[in-house]
C-alpha positions in Angstrom: 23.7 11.3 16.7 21.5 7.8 16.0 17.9 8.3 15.4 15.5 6.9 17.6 14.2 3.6 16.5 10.4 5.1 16.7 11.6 8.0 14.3 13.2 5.9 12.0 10.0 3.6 12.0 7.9 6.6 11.0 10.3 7.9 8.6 10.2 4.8 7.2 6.0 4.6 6.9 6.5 7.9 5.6 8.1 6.5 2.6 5.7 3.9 1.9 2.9 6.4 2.1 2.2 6.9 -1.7 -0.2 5.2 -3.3 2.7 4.5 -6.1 5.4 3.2 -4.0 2.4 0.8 -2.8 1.1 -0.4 -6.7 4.9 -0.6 -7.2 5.5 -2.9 -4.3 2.8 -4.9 -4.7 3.5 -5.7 -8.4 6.8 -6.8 -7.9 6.0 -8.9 -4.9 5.6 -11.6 -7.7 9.2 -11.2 -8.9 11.0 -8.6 -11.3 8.8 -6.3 -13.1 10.2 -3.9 -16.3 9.3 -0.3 -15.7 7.3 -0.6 -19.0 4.7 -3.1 -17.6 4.6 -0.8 -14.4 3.8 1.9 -16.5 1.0 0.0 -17.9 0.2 -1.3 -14.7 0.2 2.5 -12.6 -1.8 5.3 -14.4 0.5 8.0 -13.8 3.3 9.6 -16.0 6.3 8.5 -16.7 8.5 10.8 -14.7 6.1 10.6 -11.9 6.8 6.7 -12.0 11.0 7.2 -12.4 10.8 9.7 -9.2 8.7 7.0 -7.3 11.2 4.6 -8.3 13.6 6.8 -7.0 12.6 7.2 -3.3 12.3 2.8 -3.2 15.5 2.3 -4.6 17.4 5.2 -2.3 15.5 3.4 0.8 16.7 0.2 -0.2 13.7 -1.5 -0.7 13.7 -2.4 -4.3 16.7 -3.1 -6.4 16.7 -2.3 -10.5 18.1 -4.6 -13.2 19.6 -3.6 -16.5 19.1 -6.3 -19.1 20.2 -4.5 -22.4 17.9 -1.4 -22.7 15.3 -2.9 -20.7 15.3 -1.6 -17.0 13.1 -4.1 -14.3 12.7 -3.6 -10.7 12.4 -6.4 -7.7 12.3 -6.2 -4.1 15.3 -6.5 -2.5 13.8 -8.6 0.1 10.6 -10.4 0.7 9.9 -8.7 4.5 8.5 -6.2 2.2 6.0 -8.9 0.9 5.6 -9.8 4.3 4.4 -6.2 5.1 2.0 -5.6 2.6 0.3 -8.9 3.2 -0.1 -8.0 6.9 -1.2 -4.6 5.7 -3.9 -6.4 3.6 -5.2 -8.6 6.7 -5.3 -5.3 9.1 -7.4 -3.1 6.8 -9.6 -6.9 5.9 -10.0 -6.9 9.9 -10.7 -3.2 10.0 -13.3 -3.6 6.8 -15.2 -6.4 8.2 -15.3 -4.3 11.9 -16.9 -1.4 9.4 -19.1 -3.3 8.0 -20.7 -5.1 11.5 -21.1 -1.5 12.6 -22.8 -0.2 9.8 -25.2 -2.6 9.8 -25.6 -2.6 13.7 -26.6 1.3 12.6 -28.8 0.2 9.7 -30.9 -2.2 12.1 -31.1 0.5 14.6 -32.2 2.9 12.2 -34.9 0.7 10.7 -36.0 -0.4 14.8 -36.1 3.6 15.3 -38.0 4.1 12.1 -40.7 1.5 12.6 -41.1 2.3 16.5 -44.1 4.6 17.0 -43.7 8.0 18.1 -43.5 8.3 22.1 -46.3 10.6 23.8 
C-alpha cells in the first residue's frame, strides 16, 4: 500500500523537526563536516549527536565518510540547502510581518495612552 504523497511530506517535516537535525544540516551545507567539529559546533552530548545523526542518515539526507578514524558527514544532496535557505527567507518574511505589527500596536498604544479620557 503507497503512502499518500501529503503523509510522506509530513513524515518527512517530522524528521526535520529537531533543532539538531537543523544545526546539523545547516553546518554541513558548506561541505563535509567531522562529527568532532559538530560536537563543538551543537551543545548536546555525544550520544544525543550519534542518534541525531542516525535519523538523517536512515532518511537519506546526509551521507557519512570514514577517512581513517575520523568520521565526517555531508549532505547527500544540495535540495536540502535549497530548503533551509527557503526556510530562512519564510521565517525573515514572517519576522519582519511581526515586527510591522508590533509596532502598529506600540503606536496605538502610545495614541490610546496620550488621548484624554472620554466623558
Amino acid at each position: 500500500m503507497q503512502v499518500p504523497l501529503y503523509q510522506a511530506k509530513a513524515e518527512f517535516f517530522r524528521m526535520l523537526g529537531h533543532p539538531a537535525r537543523i544545526r546539523v544540516l545547516e553546518l554541513l551545507q558548506n561541505g563535509p563536516v567531522p562529527v568532532r567539529e559538530l560536537l563543538n559546533e551543537i551543545d548536546i552530548e555525544p550520544s544525543n549527536l550519534s542518534q541525531q545523526l542516525a535519523v538523517l542518515r536512515r532518511s537519506g539526507i546526509v551521507v557519512s565518510v570514514r577517512d581513517g578514524s575520523t568520521v565526517s558527514y555531508a549532505l547527500a544532496g544540495g535540495d536540502v540547502a535549497d530548503l533551509l535557505r527557503a526556510a530562512r527567507r519564510i521565517l525573515t518574511e514572517l519576522l519582519v510581518g511581526q515586527s510591522e505589527l508590533l509596532e502598529e500596536l506600540r503606536h496605538t498604544d502610545a495614541t490610546v495612552q496620550a488621548s484624554p479620557p472620554a466623558r
